[in-house]
Rosetta silent file (secondary structure, phi, psi, omega in degrees, C-alpha in Angstrom):
SEQUENCE: XXXXXXXXXXXXXXXXXXXXXXXXXXXXXXXXXXXXXXXXXXXXXXXXXXXXXXXXXXXXXXXXXXXXXXXXXXXXXXXXXXXXXXXXXXXXXXXXXXXXXXXXXXXXXXXXXXXXXXXXXXXXXXXXXXXXXXXXXXXXXXXXXXXXXXXXXXXXXXXXXXXXXXXXXXXXXXXXXXXXXXXXXXXXXXXXXXXXXXXXXXXXXXXXXXXXXXXXXXXXXXXXXXXXXXXXX
SCORE:     score description
SCORE:     0.000 S_00000001
   1 L     0.000  142.658  175.890   35.795   39.053  110.815 S_00000001
   2 E   -98.463  135.761  179.480   37.230   41.988  108.926 S_00000001
   3 E  -123.285  128.324 -177.885   40.542   41.557  107.165 S_00000001
   4 E  -118.857  133.743  174.759   42.629   44.488  105.976 S_00000001
   5 E  -164.526  151.290  173.753   45.603   44.380  103.641 S_00000001
   6 L   -88.040   87.608 -173.760   46.962   46.321  100.710 S_00000001
   7 H   -62.552  -34.852  179.734   46.491   43.481   98.227 S_00000001
   8 H   -65.025  -41.332  179.376   47.890   45.504   95.342 S_00000001
   9 H   -65.505  -40.180  178.427   51.115   46.185   97.251 S_00000001
  10 H   -62.642  -43.404  178.648   51.437   42.493   98.143 S_00000001
  11 H   -64.105  -37.706 -179.896   50.970   41.498   94.490 S_00000001
  12 H   -66.345  -42.131  178.856   53.527   44.119   93.418 S_00000001
  13 H   -63.906  -40.204  178.828   56.112   42.810   95.897 S_00000001
  14 H   -63.947  -41.934  179.647   55.544   39.257   94.715 S_00000001
  15 H   -63.752  -43.857  179.603   55.969   40.325   91.076 S_00000001
  16 H   -63.849  -38.955  178.211   59.191   42.204   91.805 S_00000001
  17 H   -63.258  -42.952  178.854   60.582   39.210   93.716 S_00000001
  18 H   -65.234  -41.659 -179.963   59.819   36.919   90.771 S_00000001
  19 H   -62.364  -44.265 -178.895   61.310   39.365   88.279 S_00000001
  20 H   -64.310  -44.265 -177.693   64.518   39.694   90.322 S_00000001
  21 H   -66.941  -43.738  179.440   64.965   35.944   90.786 S_00000001
  22 H   -71.025  -39.527  178.474   64.262   35.126   87.129 S_00000001
  23 H   -63.497  -40.941  177.913   66.226   38.112   85.874 S_00000001
  24 H   -62.532  -41.229  176.945   69.227   37.136   87.963 S_00000001
  25 H   -62.329  -38.163  178.158   69.082   33.610   86.582 S_00000001
  26 H   -63.317  -41.786  178.395   68.958   35.090   83.088 S_00000001
  27 H   -65.044  -39.013  177.162   72.067   37.151   83.722 S_00000001
  28 H   -60.864  -46.360  179.490   73.837   34.062   85.062 S_00000001
  29 H   -63.413  -38.223  177.854   72.952   32.075   81.967 S_00000001
  30 H   -63.898  -39.375  178.094   74.093   34.924   79.754 S_00000001
  31 H   -63.114  -32.570  177.119   77.400   35.001   81.602 S_00000001
  32 H   -75.489  -35.851 -174.828   77.873   31.304   80.872 S_00000001
  33 H   -78.161  -29.475 -174.926   76.851   31.640   77.222 S_00000001
  34 H   -55.221  -47.382 -179.712   78.975   34.672   76.319 S_00000001
  35 H   -60.447  -26.802 -177.873   82.324   32.816   76.171 S_00000001
  36 H   -83.547  -40.277 -172.378   80.732   30.263   73.839 S_00000001
  37 H  -107.315  -23.637 -178.872   78.783   32.525   71.502 S_00000001
  38 L  -136.880   66.410 -174.859   80.363   35.973   71.889 S_00000001
  39 H   -58.894  -21.579  179.939   84.029   35.446   72.841 S_00000001
  40 H   -64.849  -24.149 -179.202   84.832   39.093   72.084 S_00000001
  41 H  -103.233   24.005 -176.560   82.890   40.028   75.245 S_00000001
  42 H   -56.559  -34.161 -176.362   84.554   37.418   77.434 S_00000001
  43 H   -63.112  -19.634 -179.833   85.828   40.073   79.860 S_00000001
  44 H   -82.469  -11.963 -173.769   82.233   40.812   80.911 S_00000001
  45 H   -58.519  -49.554 -178.492   81.621   37.230   82.044 S_00000001
  46 H   -58.671  -39.327 -179.069   82.888   37.514   85.658 S_00000001
  47 H   -66.834  -38.879 -179.730   80.799   40.623   86.274 S_00000001
  48 H   -69.092  -38.360  179.067   77.696   38.998   84.837 S_00000001
  49 H   -65.163  -45.482  179.881   78.178   35.848   86.884 S_00000001
  50 H   -67.354  -45.935 -179.664   78.647   37.780   90.111 S_00000001
  51 H   -63.433  -42.966  178.808   75.848   40.228   89.337 S_00000001
  52 H   -62.845  -40.606  179.018   73.467   37.467   88.279 S_00000001
  53 H   -62.480  -45.148 -178.734   74.206   35.481   91.428 S_00000001
  54 H   -65.142  -47.690 -177.777   73.551   38.500   93.671 S_00000001
  55 H   -62.649  -44.301 -178.171   70.346   39.551   91.880 S_00000001
  56 H   -65.875  -37.409  179.114   68.908   36.035   91.801 S_00000001
  57 H   -68.693  -37.608  175.721   69.640   35.486   95.481 S_00000001
  58 H   -63.396  -43.689  179.440   67.991   38.780   96.398 S_00000001
  59 H   -61.905  -44.174  179.953   64.975   37.775   94.312 S_00000001
  60 H   -65.830  -38.561  178.369   64.747   34.325   95.908 S_00000001
  61 H   -58.080  -47.794 -178.897   65.101   35.855   99.380 S_00000001
  62 H   -76.124  -26.128  174.529   62.129   38.145   98.803 S_00000001
  63 H   -65.247  -36.898  176.403   60.202   35.412   96.993 S_00000001
  64 H   -62.142  -29.217 -179.294   60.446   33.353  100.177 S_00000001
  65 H   -87.237  -40.409 -170.255   58.807   36.258  101.988 S_00000001
  66 H  -109.886  -10.552 -177.216   56.219   37.455   99.469 S_00000001
  67 L  -117.560  -36.798 -174.007   55.555   34.479   97.163 S_00000001
  68 L   -52.721  133.656  177.869   56.123   31.308   99.179 S_00000001
  69 L  -109.690  151.945    6.347   52.969   29.394  100.015 S_00000001
  70 L   -74.748  143.468  179.993   51.047   28.849  102.178 S_00000001
  71 L   -75.478  131.232 -179.213   50.624   32.584  102.624 S_00000001
  72 H   -56.771  -42.494 -177.464   50.410   33.605  106.319 S_00000001
  73 H   -64.602  -35.207  178.759   47.619   36.112  105.718 S_00000001
  74 H   -69.111  -40.226  178.753   45.525   33.483  103.938 S_00000001
  75 H   -64.197  -43.387 -179.819   46.019   30.965  106.745 S_00000001
  76 H   -63.798  -47.932 -178.905   45.078   33.512  109.414 S_00000001
  77 H   -61.109  -41.059 -179.148   41.996   34.680  107.527 S_00000001
  78 H   -64.519  -42.749 -177.370   40.850   31.119  106.892 S_00000001
  79 H   -68.879  -29.076 -175.351   41.224   30.095  110.524 S_00000001
  80 H  -107.318    8.872 -173.013   39.337   33.140  111.829 S_00000001
  81 L   -62.013  -24.740 -178.129   36.745   33.524  109.077 S_00000001
  82 L   -83.105   -7.088  179.826   33.884   32.360  111.319 S_00000001
  83 L   -73.218  152.957 -177.412   34.503   35.106  113.882 S_00000001
  84 L   -78.503 -177.868 -174.180   32.119   38.051  113.953 S_00000001
  85 L   -77.507    6.243  169.221   32.904   41.641  112.968 S_00000001
  86 L   -77.760  -10.245  176.595   34.202   42.439  116.446 S_00000001
  87 L  -101.990  139.234  176.266   37.369   40.798  115.156 S_00000001
  88 E  -145.195  137.041  179.604   39.655   42.578  112.688 S_00000001
  89 E  -122.427  138.181 -178.139   43.076   41.571  111.387 S_00000001
  90 E  -114.888  119.546 -179.316   45.646   43.895  109.801 S_00000001
  91 E  -106.240  118.457  173.241   48.203   42.376  107.437 S_00000001
  92 L    58.600   29.489 -179.900   51.413   44.327  106.663 S_00000001
  93 L  -117.341  -10.347 -177.032   49.777   47.668  107.469 S_00000001
  94 L  -121.101  176.564  178.143   51.110   48.317  110.980 S_00000001
  95 L   -57.048  -22.831  173.788   54.565   48.250  112.595 S_00000001
  96 L  -111.605  146.255 -171.007   53.961   44.494  113.014 S_00000001
  97 L   -63.326  -38.410 -175.038   53.034   42.312  110.038 S_00000001
  98 E  -135.270  114.653 -176.443   49.943   40.667  111.527 S_00000001
  99 E  -128.777  127.872 -175.822   47.852   42.320  114.237 S_00000001
 100 E  -113.529  126.110  172.947   44.500   40.992  115.419 S_00000001
 101 E   -94.912  126.893  178.585   41.854   43.052  117.191 S_00000001
 102 E  -123.221  168.393  177.737   39.549   40.955  119.390 S_00000001
 103 L   -61.665  -21.636 -178.430   36.722   41.906  121.782 S_00000001
 104 L  -102.293    0.708 -179.102   39.142   41.418  124.665 S_00000001
 105 E   149.254 -152.473 -175.851   42.169   43.261  123.316 S_00000001
 106 E  -125.201  145.199  178.311   44.852   42.999  120.657 S_00000001
 107 E  -128.378  127.991  174.168   47.065   40.083  119.643 S_00000001
 108 E   -95.630  127.433 -179.122   50.341   40.362  117.711 S_00000001
 109 E  -105.968  114.014  175.239   51.096   37.298  115.585 S_00000001
 110 E   -91.934  120.097 -172.934   54.760   36.606  114.905 S_00000001
 111 E  -102.474  134.871  172.059   54.972   34.334  111.866 S_00000001
 112 E  -118.483  118.755 -176.904   57.724   31.820  111.092 S_00000001
 113 L  -100.887    5.184 -173.854   57.590   30.419  107.556 S_00000001
 114 L   -71.980  150.679  168.921   60.754   28.307  107.755 S_00000001
 115 L   -91.970  156.419  174.536   60.968   24.583  107.075 S_00000001
 116 E   129.874 -170.076 -179.517   62.953   22.343  109.397 S_00000001
 117 E  -113.499  125.979 -174.570   63.193   21.081  112.963 S_00000001
 118 E  -128.494  153.091  175.840   63.183   23.594  115.808 S_00000001
 119 E  -143.537  151.763  177.810   63.304   23.419  119.573 S_00000001
 120 E  -132.267  114.716  179.427   62.897   25.878  122.446 S_00000001
 121 E  -142.888  140.179  177.356   64.407   25.039  125.825 S_00000001
 122 L    52.871   36.997  175.788   65.654   27.187  128.694 S_00000001
 123 L    78.317   11.352 -177.772   64.731   30.333  126.824 S_00000001
 124 E  -128.721  141.378  176.243   66.762   29.506  123.725 S_00000001
 125 E   -95.363  144.467  172.853   65.816   28.456  120.190 S_00000001
 126 E  -137.060  146.472  175.307   67.768   25.919  118.188 S_00000001
 127 E  -119.328  128.490 -179.397   67.386   24.691  114.632 S_00000001
 128 L   -65.881  133.451 -179.236   68.582   21.237  113.655 S_00000001
 129 L   -70.342  140.879  172.557   71.298   21.356  111.000 S_00000001
 130 L  -150.109  156.924  179.355   70.512   19.899  107.605 S_00000001
 131 H   -64.958  -36.827  179.340   72.089   20.143  104.164 S_00000001
 132 H   -63.780  -38.783  177.315   68.899   21.656  102.728 S_00000001
 133 H   -65.881  -40.617  179.287   69.029   24.380  105.363 S_00000001
 134 H   -62.653  -37.939 -179.369   72.705   25.044  104.594 S_00000001
 135 H   -71.534  -24.536 -179.821   71.878   25.389  100.887 S_00000001
 136 L   -95.150    5.322 -170.911   69.101   27.887  101.663 S_00000001
 137 H   -55.718  -42.766 -175.279   71.221   29.924  104.070 S_00000001
 138 H   -79.097  -16.856 -172.360   71.723   32.906  101.745 S_00000001
 139 H  -117.199   14.443 -176.675   68.158   33.071  100.483 S_00000001
 140 L  -137.238  141.211  175.925   66.141   32.517  103.639 S_00000001
 141 L   -65.088  144.932  176.968   65.515   34.570  106.752 S_00000001
 142 L   -75.977  162.864 -179.350   67.070   33.187  109.909 S_00000001
 143 L   -66.921  -44.270 -175.462   64.975   31.893  112.798 S_00000001
 144 L    63.093 -141.596  176.681   66.209   34.442  115.325 S_00000001
 145 L  -127.033   87.793 -175.609   64.095   34.457  118.471 S_00000001
 146 H   -60.646  -29.960  177.936   60.440   34.541  117.394 S_00000001
 147 H   -67.048  -47.594  178.449   59.195   34.681  120.989 S_00000001
 148 H   -63.293  -37.617  179.033   61.293   37.747  121.777 S_00000001
 149 H   -66.215  -39.318  177.932   60.277   39.306  118.454 S_00000001
 150 H   -65.337  -42.258  179.932   56.593   38.704  119.219 S_00000001
 151 H   -67.132  -39.093  176.232   56.924   40.241  122.668 S_00000001
 152 H   -65.039  -38.711  176.928   58.782   43.246  121.262 S_00000001
 153 H   -62.649  -39.170  177.727   56.053   43.626  118.640 S_00000001
 154 H   -63.223  -37.805  178.186   53.411   43.619  121.356 S_00000001
 155 H   -65.596  -38.936  179.747   55.245   46.430  123.132 S_00000001
 156 H   -66.925  -42.480  178.846   55.323   48.503  119.950 S_00000001
 157 H   -68.825  -35.809  177.236   51.622   48.023  119.294 S_00000001
 158 H   -61.584  -41.574  179.045   50.854   48.751  122.955 S_00000001
 159 H   -66.992  -38.769  178.307   52.723   52.046  122.663 S_00000001
 160 H   -61.489  -44.257 -178.697   50.878   52.905  119.455 S_00000001
 161 H   -68.854  -39.223 -176.140   47.501   52.288  121.094 S_00000001
 162 H   -59.939  -27.212  179.825   48.413   54.129  124.302 S_00000001
 163 L   -70.778  -21.900 -172.170   48.814   57.364  122.344 S_00000001
 164 L  -117.760  -15.436 -169.914   45.194   57.251  121.176 S_00000001
 165 L  -118.599  137.123  175.912   43.201   55.246  123.728 S_00000001
 166 L   -83.593  128.765  177.506   42.148   56.075  127.269 S_00000001
 167 L    95.925  171.697 -177.140   42.804   53.258  129.702 S_00000001
 168 L   -86.554  130.948  177.888   44.720   49.993  129.604 S_00000001
 169 L  -119.086  121.250  178.770   44.238   47.702  126.615 S_00000001
 170 L   -62.411  130.800  174.863   45.608   44.129  126.816 S_00000001
 171 E  -126.426  109.276 -179.539   48.097   43.402  124.019 S_00000001
 172 E  -103.342  175.856  178.991   49.152   39.763  123.819 S_00000001
 173 E  -147.899  158.034  174.117   51.391   37.915  121.389 S_00000001
 174 E  -152.862  163.137  178.825   51.920   34.468  119.973 S_00000001
 175 E  -112.785  135.358  179.641   54.200   32.675  117.518 S_00000001
 176 E  -129.390  122.482  173.492   52.805   30.713  114.593 S_00000001
 177 E   -88.315  123.763 -173.281   54.740   28.293  112.365 S_00000001
 178 L  -101.681  -18.010 -176.295   53.031   28.203  108.984 S_00000001
 179 L   -76.497  134.172  174.133   55.067   25.683  106.983 S_00000001
 180 L   -68.664  -10.047 -179.522   53.681   22.135  106.766 S_00000001
 181 L  -104.299   20.829  178.570   57.345   21.045  106.746 S_00000001
 182 E  -108.352  129.828  173.748   58.155   22.607  110.132 S_00000001
 183 E  -120.569  138.940 -179.177   58.416   20.526  113.299 S_00000001
 184 E  -146.209  151.496  174.281   59.026   22.089  116.677 S_00000001
 185 E  -128.723  127.031 -178.988   59.268   21.202  120.343 S_00000001
 186 E  -127.177  139.991  178.270   58.855   23.882  122.984 S_00000001
 187 L  -117.661  116.696  175.806   59.237   23.654  126.750 S_00000001
 188 L    51.056   53.490  177.166   57.432   26.211  128.932 S_00000001
 189 L   -70.230  145.826 -179.739   57.271   29.057  126.403 S_00000001
 190 L   -71.473  -18.746  176.636   56.138   32.401  127.884 S_00000001
 191 L  -135.254  161.129 -179.520   53.631   32.825  125.028 S_00000001
 192 L   -63.151  140.625  171.958   51.795   30.291  122.835 S_00000001
 193 E  -121.876  116.262 -165.853   53.704   28.691  119.965 S_00000001
 194 E  -136.282  172.654  167.760   51.199   27.173  117.571 S_00000001
 195 E  -104.366  162.650 -173.689   50.295   25.929  114.117 S_00000001
 196 H   -55.041  -37.594 -176.056   47.601   27.681  112.045 S_00000001
 197 H   -72.323   -5.552  177.141   44.832   25.207  112.858 S_00000001
 198 H  -103.511   -0.446 -172.916   45.217   25.994  116.570 S_00000001
 199 H   -59.133  -52.254 -175.359   44.997   29.767  116.205 S_00000001
 200 H   -59.417  -38.792 -177.044   41.315   30.205  116.967 S_00000001
 201 H   -77.156  -24.255 -174.459   41.481   27.977  120.055 S_00000001
 202 H  -100.503    8.113  174.745   44.660   29.522  121.470 S_00000001
 203 L   -65.341  143.936  179.880   43.650   33.164  121.362 S_00000001
 204 L   -57.238  136.840  178.397   43.807   34.750  124.823 S_00000001
 205 L   -96.563   94.488 -178.163   40.535   34.457  126.724 S_00000001
 206 L  -117.615  154.406  176.747   40.070   37.920  128.189 S_00000001
 207 L   -60.189  147.268 -179.179   36.991   39.773  129.415 S_00000001
 208 L   -64.901  133.089  176.633   35.260   41.818  126.755 S_00000001
 209 L   -73.159  154.265  172.830   36.378   45.444  126.640 S_00000001
 210 L   -57.373  145.595 -177.795   33.769   48.207  126.837 S_00000001
 211 H   -57.355  -34.971 -179.342   32.424   49.051  123.391 S_00000001
 212 H   -66.281  -38.510  178.922   33.761   52.608  123.647 S_00000001
 213 H   -69.474  -43.359  177.751   37.296   51.340  124.300 S_00000001
 214 H   -59.060  -40.934  178.879   37.100   48.814  121.469 S_00000001
 215 H   -63.661  -39.116  178.614   35.947   51.586  119.144 S_00000001
 216 H   -66.116  -42.098  178.941   38.905   53.745  120.192 S_00000001
 217 H   -63.310  -45.080  179.350   41.347   50.889  119.614 S_00000001
 218 H   -60.060  -43.147  179.369   39.823   50.165  116.204 S_00000001
 219 H   -63.973  -40.104  179.791   40.052   53.834  115.252 S_00000001
 220 H   -65.104  -43.583  179.375   43.696   53.993  116.368 S_00000001
 221 H   -68.352  -40.406  178.477   44.634   50.895  114.370 S_00000001
 222 H   -60.887  -43.155 -179.179   42.653   52.061  111.329 S_00000001
 223 H   -64.053  -45.103 -179.165   44.397   55.420  111.395 S_00000001
 224 H   -67.338  -34.516 -177.801   47.856   53.885  111.716 S_00000001
 225 H   -86.182  -14.829 -176.294   47.123   51.300  109.025 S_00000001
 226 L    51.882   55.379 -173.188   45.368   53.727  106.661 S_00000001
 227 H   -64.842  -18.632  177.293   42.861   51.017  105.890 S_00000001
 228 H   -65.544  -19.254  179.600   41.040   53.301  103.456 S_00000001
 229 H   -94.288   -7.175 -179.499   44.018   52.785  101.109 S_00000001
 230 L  -105.968  167.045  176.039   43.987   48.990  101.410 S_00000001
 231 E   -79.090  141.852 -179.642   41.590   46.368  100.150 S_00000001
 232 E  -120.488  137.520  176.254   39.013   45.191  102.691 S_00000001
 233 L  -136.328    0.000    0.000   37.284   41.832  102.762 S_00000001
């Protein structure tokens, strides 16, 4: 399998998230220390406390996206590493974060990295309340509706491909929870909702596309992703 991602950009985002979170904490500590060690600058304390709180929360929010492990791209690559070179996955290079090209079409992977207890019934998602979740409210992305987001992502990728490829190309979607601390129950979901170790087995089983069509799809995705500018493994 071929895996494409701009590894340098991912590392840069992770570094910036760490700098913001640590820098914000530093400003907070400085705001606490000023009244004790530099009372002449006491008037700056409220601004430093507020500014430090905002900066650190922004940093933690992005750290949850770009630093938090396990990394979605690593889990996907590991699970699909035995697939042949007819498979290609694009991480953070297309309108959707994770897009998989298979011999039978394209699959959009909607990733949920949240911890907690989730359920899906009658077309609606719910997350069980917990104090830890309440404490992370400001620094963590909300659950939203990952199924609807995955389906919308599939429509966007389908439109992208349709501009470049002759004929109909199947574009499927699935939702994957990546946190080992996530539990979920789903009833009759319209698309698969899985954990990483089930990814390979739950990919749609579709007839193989003609080689010419697969080549056109690959070219369209490569062009949109500018894979020549990303690292390839």
């Amino acid at each position: 399998m071929k895996s494409y991602a701009d590894r340098k950009a991912l590392a840069r985002r992770a570094s910036l998230a760490n700098i913001a979170s640590l820098g914000g904490m530093g400003v907070l500590l400085a705001g606490v220390a000023i009244p004790l060690w530099m009372p002449a600058y006491y008037s700056a304390t409220p601004y430093m406390l507020v500014g430090g709180f905002i900066i650190s929360n922004i940093g933690i929010y992005f750290a949850n996206r770009w630093v938090k492990k396990p990394r979605p791209e690593a889990l996907i690559d590991e699970e699909l590493k035995s697939r042949n070179n007819q498979f290609a996955v694009y991480h953070y290079l297309l309108p959707e974060d994770h897009v998989l090209l298979t011999p039978g079409g394209v699959v959009v992977l909607e990733i949920c990295t949240l911890d907690g207890n989730f359920s899906y019934r009658d077309g609606k998602w719910k997350q069980k309340f917990s104090m830890s979740r309440a404490m992370r409210f400001l620094v963590e992305e909300g659950l939203g509706d990952p199924i609807a987001q995955a389906q919308a992502g599939a429509r966007r990728i389908r439109a992208l491909i349709a501009e470049k490829v002759d004929g109909e190309v199947p574009v499927d979607s699935l939702v994957m929870f990546t946190s080992p601390h996530a539990d979920y129950e789903v009833e009759s979901p319209p698309i698969p909702v899985i954990q990483p170790d089930k990814l390979s087995k739950r990919l749609p089983q579709r007839p193989k596309l003609p080689d010419t069509v697969t080549a056109q799809v690959k070219a369209a995705l490569d062009e949109a992703a500018r894979v020549d500018k990303g690292d390839k493994e």
